[in-house]
C-alpha positions as CSV (number, residue, x, y, z in Angstrom):
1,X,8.4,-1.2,-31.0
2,X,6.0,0.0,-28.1
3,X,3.0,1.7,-28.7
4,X,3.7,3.9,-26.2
5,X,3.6,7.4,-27.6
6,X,5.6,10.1,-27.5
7,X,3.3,12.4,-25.3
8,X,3.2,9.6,-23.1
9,X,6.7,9.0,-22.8
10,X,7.8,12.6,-22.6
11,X,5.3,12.5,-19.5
12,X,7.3,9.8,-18.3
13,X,10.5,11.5,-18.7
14,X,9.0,14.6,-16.5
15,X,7.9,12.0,-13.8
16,X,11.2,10.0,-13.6
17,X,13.6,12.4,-12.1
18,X,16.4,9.9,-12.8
19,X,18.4,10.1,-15.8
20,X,17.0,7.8,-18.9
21,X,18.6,4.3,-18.7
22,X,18.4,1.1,-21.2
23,X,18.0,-2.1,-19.7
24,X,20.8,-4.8,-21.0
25,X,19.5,-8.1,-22.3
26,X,16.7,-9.6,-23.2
27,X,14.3,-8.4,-21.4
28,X,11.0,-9.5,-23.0
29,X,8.8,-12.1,-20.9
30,X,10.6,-11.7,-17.5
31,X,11.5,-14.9,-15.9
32,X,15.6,-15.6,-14.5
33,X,19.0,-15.2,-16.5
34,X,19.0,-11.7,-17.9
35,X,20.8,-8.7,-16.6
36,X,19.5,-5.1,-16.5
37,X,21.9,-2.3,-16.2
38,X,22.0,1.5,-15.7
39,X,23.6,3.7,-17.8
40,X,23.4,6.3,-14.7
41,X,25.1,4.8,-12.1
42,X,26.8,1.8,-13.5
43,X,24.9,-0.7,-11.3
44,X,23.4,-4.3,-13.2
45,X,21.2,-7.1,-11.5
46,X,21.1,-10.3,-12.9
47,X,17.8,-11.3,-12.3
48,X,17.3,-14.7,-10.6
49,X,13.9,-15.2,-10.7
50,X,10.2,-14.3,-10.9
51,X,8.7,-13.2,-7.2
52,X,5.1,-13.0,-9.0
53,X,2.7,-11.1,-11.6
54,X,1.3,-7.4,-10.9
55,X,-0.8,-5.3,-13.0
56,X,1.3,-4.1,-15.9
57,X,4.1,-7.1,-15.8
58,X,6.0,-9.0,-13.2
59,X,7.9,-8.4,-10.0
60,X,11.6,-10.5,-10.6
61,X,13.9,-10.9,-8.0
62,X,17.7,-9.8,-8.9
63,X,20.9,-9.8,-7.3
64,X,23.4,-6.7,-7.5
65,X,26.5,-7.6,-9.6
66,X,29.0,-5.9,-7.5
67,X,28.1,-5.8,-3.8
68,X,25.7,-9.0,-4.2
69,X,22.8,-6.9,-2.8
70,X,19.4,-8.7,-3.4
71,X,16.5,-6.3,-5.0
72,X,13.0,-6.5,-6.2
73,X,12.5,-5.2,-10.0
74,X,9.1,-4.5,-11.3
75,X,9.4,-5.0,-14.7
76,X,5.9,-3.2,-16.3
77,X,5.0,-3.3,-20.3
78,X,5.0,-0.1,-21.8
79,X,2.1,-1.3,-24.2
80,X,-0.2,-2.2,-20.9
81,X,0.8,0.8,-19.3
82,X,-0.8,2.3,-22.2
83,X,-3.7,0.5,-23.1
84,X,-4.9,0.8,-19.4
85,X,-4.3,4.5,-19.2
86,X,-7.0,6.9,-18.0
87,X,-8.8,3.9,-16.1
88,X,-10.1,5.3,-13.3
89,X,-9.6,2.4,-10.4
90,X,-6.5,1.1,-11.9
91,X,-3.3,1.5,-10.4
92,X,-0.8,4.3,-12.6
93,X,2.7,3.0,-12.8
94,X,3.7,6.5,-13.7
95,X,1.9,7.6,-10.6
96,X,3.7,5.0,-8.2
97,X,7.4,6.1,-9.7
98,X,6.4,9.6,-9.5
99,X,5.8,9.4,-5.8
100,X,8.4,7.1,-4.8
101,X,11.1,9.1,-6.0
102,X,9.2,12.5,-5.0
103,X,9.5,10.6,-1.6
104,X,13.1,9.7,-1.8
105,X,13.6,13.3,-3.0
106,X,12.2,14.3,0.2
107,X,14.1,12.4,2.7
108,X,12.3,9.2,2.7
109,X,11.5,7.2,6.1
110,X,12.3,3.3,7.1
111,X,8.7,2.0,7.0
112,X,8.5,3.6,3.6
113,X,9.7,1.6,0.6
114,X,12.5,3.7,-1.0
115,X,13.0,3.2,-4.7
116,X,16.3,2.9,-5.7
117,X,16.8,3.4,-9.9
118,X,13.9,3.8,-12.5
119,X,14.8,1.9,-15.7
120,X,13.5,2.1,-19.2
121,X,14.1,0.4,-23.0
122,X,11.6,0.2,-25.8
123,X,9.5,-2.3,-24.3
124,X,9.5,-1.8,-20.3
125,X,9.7,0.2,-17.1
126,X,12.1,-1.8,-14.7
127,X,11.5,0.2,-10.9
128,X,14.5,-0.9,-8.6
129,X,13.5,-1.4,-5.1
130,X,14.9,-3.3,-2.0
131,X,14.3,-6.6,-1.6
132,X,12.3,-7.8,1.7
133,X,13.0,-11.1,2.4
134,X,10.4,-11.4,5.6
135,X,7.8,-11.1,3.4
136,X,4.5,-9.7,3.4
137,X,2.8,-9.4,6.6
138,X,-0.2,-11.0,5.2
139,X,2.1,-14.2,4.8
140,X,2.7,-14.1,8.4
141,X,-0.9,-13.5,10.1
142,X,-2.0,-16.0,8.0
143,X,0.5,-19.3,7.6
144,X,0.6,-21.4,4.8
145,X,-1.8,-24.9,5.3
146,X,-0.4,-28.3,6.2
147,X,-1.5,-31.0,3.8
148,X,-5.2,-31.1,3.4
149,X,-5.4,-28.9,7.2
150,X,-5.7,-25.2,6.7
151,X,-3.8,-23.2,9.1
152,X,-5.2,-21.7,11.8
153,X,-5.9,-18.1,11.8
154,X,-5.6,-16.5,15.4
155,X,-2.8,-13.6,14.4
156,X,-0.4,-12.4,16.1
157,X,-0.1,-11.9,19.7
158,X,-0.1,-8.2,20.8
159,X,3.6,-8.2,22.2
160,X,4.7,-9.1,18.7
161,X,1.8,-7.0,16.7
162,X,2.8,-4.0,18.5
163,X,6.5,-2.9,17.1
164,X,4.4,-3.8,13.7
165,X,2.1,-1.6,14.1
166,X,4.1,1.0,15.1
167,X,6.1,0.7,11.9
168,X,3.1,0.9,9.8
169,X,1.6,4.0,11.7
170,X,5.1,6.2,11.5
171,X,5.4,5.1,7.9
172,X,1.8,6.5,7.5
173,X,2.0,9.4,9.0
174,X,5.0,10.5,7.0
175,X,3.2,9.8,3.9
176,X,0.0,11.9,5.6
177,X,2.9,14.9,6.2
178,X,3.5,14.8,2.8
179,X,0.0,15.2,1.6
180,X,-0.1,11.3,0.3
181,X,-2.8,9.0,0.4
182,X,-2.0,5.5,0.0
183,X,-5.9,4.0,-1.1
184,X,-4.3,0.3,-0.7
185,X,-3.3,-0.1,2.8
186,X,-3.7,-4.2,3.3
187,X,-1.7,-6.8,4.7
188,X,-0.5,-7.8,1.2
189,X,1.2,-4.2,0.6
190,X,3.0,-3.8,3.3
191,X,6.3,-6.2,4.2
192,X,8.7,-6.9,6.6
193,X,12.5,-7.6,7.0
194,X,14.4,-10.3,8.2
195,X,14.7,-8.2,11.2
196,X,10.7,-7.5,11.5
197,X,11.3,-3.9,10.1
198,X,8.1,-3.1,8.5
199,X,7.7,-1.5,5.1
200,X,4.7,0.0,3.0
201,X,4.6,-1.0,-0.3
202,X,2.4,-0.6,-4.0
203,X,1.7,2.8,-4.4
204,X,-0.3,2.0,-7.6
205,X,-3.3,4.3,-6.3
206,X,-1.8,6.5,-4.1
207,X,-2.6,10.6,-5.0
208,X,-1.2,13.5,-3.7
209,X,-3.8,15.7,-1.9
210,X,-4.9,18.4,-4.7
211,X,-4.0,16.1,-7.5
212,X,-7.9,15.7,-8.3
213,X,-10.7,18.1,-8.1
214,X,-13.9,17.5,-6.8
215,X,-17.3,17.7,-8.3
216,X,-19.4,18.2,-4.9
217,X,-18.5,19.3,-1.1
218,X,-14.8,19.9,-0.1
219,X,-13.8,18.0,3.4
220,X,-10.3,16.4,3.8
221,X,-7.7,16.3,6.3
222,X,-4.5,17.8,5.0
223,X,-0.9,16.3,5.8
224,X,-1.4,17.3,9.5
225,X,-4.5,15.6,9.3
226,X,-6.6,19.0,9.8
227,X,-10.1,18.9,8.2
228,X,-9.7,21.0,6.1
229,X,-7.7,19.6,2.4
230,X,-9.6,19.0,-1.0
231,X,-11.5,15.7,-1.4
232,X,-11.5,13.8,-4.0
233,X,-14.2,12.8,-6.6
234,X,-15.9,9.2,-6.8
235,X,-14.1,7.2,-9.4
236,X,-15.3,3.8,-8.8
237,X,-14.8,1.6,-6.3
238,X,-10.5,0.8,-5.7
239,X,-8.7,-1.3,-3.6
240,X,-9.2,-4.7,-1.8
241,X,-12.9,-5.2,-1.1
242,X,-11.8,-6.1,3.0
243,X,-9.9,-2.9,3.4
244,X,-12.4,-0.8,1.4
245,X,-14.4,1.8,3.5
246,X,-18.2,2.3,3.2
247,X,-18.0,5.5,1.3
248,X,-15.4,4.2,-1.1
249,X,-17.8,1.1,-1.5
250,X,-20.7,3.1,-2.2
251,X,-19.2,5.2,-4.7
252,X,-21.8,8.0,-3.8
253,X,-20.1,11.0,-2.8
254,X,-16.3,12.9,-2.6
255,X,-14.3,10.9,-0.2
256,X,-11.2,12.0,1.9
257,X,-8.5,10.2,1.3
258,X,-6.2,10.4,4.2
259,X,-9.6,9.1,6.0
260,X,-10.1,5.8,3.9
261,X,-6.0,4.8,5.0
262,X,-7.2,5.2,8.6
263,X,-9.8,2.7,7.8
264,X,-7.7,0.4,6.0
265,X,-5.3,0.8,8.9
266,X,-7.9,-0.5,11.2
267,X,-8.7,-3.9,9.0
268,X,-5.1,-4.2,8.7
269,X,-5.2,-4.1,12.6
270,X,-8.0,-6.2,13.4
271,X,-7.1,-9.1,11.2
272,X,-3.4,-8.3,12.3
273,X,-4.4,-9.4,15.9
274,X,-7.1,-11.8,15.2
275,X,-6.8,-13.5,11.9
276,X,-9.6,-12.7,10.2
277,X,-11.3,-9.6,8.9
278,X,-14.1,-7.8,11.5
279,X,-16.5,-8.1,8.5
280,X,-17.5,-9.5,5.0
281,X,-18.6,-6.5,2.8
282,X,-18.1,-2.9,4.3
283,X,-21.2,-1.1,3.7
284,X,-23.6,-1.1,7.1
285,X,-27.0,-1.8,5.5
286,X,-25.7,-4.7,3.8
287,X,-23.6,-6.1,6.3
288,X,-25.0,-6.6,10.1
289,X,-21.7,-6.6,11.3
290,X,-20.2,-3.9,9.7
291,X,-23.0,-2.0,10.9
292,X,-22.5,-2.8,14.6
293,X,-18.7,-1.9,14.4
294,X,-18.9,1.3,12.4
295,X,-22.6,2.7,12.9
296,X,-23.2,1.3,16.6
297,X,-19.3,1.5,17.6
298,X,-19.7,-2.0,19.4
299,X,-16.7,-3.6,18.3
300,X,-15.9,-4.2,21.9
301,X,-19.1,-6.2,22.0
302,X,-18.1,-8.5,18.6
303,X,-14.4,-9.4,19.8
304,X,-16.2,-11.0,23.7
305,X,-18.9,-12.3,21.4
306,X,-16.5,-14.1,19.0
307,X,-14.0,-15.1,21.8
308,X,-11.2,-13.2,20.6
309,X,-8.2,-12.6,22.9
310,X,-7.7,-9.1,22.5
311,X,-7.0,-6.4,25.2
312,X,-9.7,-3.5,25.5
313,X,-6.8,-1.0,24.8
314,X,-6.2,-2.6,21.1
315,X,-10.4,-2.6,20.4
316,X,-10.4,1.1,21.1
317,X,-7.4,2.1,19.0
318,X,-9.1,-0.2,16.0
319,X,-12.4,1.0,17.1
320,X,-11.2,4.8,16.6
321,X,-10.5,4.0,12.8
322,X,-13.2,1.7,12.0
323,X,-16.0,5.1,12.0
324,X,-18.7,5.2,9.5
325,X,-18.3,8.9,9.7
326,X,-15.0,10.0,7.6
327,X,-14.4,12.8,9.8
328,X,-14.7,11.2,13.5
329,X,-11.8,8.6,12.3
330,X,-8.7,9.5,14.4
331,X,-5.7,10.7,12.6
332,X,-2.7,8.7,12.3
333,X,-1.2,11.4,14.2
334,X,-4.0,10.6,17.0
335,X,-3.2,7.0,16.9
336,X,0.3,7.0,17.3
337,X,-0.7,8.7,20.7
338,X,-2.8,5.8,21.6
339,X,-2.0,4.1,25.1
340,X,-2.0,0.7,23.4
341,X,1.1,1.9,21.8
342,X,2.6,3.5,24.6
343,X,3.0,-0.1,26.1
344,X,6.7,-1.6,26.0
């Protein structure tokens, strides 16, 4: 039996919009030849294998029985989910279901993972998602080594990075319109399809604008991306240390969420286009280079130093996110206007 409680699970209940389902099977340890079933719509996977661990369980890969659909299935342990509640930069499971199906609820978008069934039985969540088979987009900035030769890391050209990062941006600003703030925008959450349609994935920290209160000043962009929303109180440090901005990393005062995405966003871009992140820890007095970028806005100066073959249109849109200031960050509304984009 779980030790989930009661409270918890009733809180589940009001979170999963879906009607409660059992999972078929033996379900315990993940891994291949089980099948998991809804009692709502009558669809069952059997799941083939195990894609890799997360947080709270594993991530299996499953095939539909009757249309022969392949999915991804994140199969989390109610008892984890428990144990880890109320930790402050861990990802909520609860959370991640909650806004994926308030998203579906709300029309969803392409470059927006769409969650397809929420599962439950005594011991685990199962969430129902489509399976990407292009994999992450980490995966492909970065190929696998050769032997005992590691790959070279030059990214993508910008003819190919460009329908990318259009995908990511419209998929962002949708979740900006809807007042949600991702807090793990990196190249490992966000995937593509065999066709190169790009997807945002993980919403493990994402928050809804409001959600939390804030102990000091108030400054935030709202859904529009107008300064003006609620920001949200330190916490800790969360995230992926590359991706993190400096006032996340410094943990010293309310920080705007929709304004630490943009950040991400312009890692995401940087290494997307050149292969490797434009710095090593994202705090300026610590980092030199950081510093440059963000303080002294010389980014232009770092890709000619380091040789980089990338256009001046794609180091100003990267440059417009990569601000120490939260507020002088462009929106992702702004970016999507970006010349660089406008290209062909």
């Amino acid at each position: 039996m779980s030790s989930f409680s009661q409270a918890q699970f009733n809180v589940a209940r009001r979170l999963f919009p879906s009607p409660y389902c059992t999972a078929l099977g033996a379900g315990g340890g993940g891994g291949g030849g089980f099948m998991i079933a809804s009692t709502s719509s009558g669809l069952q996977w059997h799941v083939i294998d195990k894609i890799r661990g997360c947080l709270y369980g594993e991530v299996l890969r499953a095939m539909e029985v009757s249309h022969g659909g392949f999915y991804a299935i994140k199969q989390m342990s109610l008892e984890r989910i428990s144990s880890m509640a109320g930790r402050p930069s861990c990802e909520d499971p609860l959370q991640e279901v909650a806004i994926l199906q308030f998203l579906k609820a709300h029309g969803s978008h392409p470059n927006v993972i769409e969650v397809v069934e929420v599962l439950r039985d005594e011991e685990y969540i199962y969430v129902v998602l489509p399976f990407c088979n292009g994999g992450e987009l980490y995966s492909a900035v970065s190929p696998p080594s050769t032997g005992l030769v590691p790959a070279a890391r030059t990214g993508l050209n910008e003819d190919v990075a460009r329908p990318i990062i259009r995908g990511l941006l419209a998929g962002m600003a949708f979740l900006h319109s809807h007042q949600i703030c991702h807090r793990d925008v990196s190249l490992e959450n966000i995937v593509l399809a065999v066709t190169g349609e790009v997807k945002i994935i993980d919403f493990g920290l994402a928050l809804r604008s409001g959600q939390h209160r804030p102990q000091g000043r108030m400054a935030q962009f709202d859904g529009d991306n107008q300064f003006n929303a609620r920001s949200i109180s330190p916490t800790g440090p969360f995230g992926k240390k590359h991706y993190m901005p400096p006032e996340v990393a410094m943990n010293e005062e309310d920080y705007n969420g929709f304004a630490v995405d943009v950040w991400a966003l312009g890692v995401v871009m940087f290494i997307t286009l050149a292969g490797i992140p434009p710095f090593h820890i994202p705090i300026p007095a610590r980092d030199h280079r950081c510093h440059v970028i963000a303080v002294e806005r010389r980014l232009l100066e770092v890709v000619r130093r380091w040789g980089l073959t990338m256009s001046d249109e794609a180091v100003s849109l990267i440059q417009a996110c990569l601000l120490f200031d939260p507020s002088e960050r462009s929106t992702v509304r702004d970016l999507q206007n970006h010349p660089w984009l406008m290209w062909p």
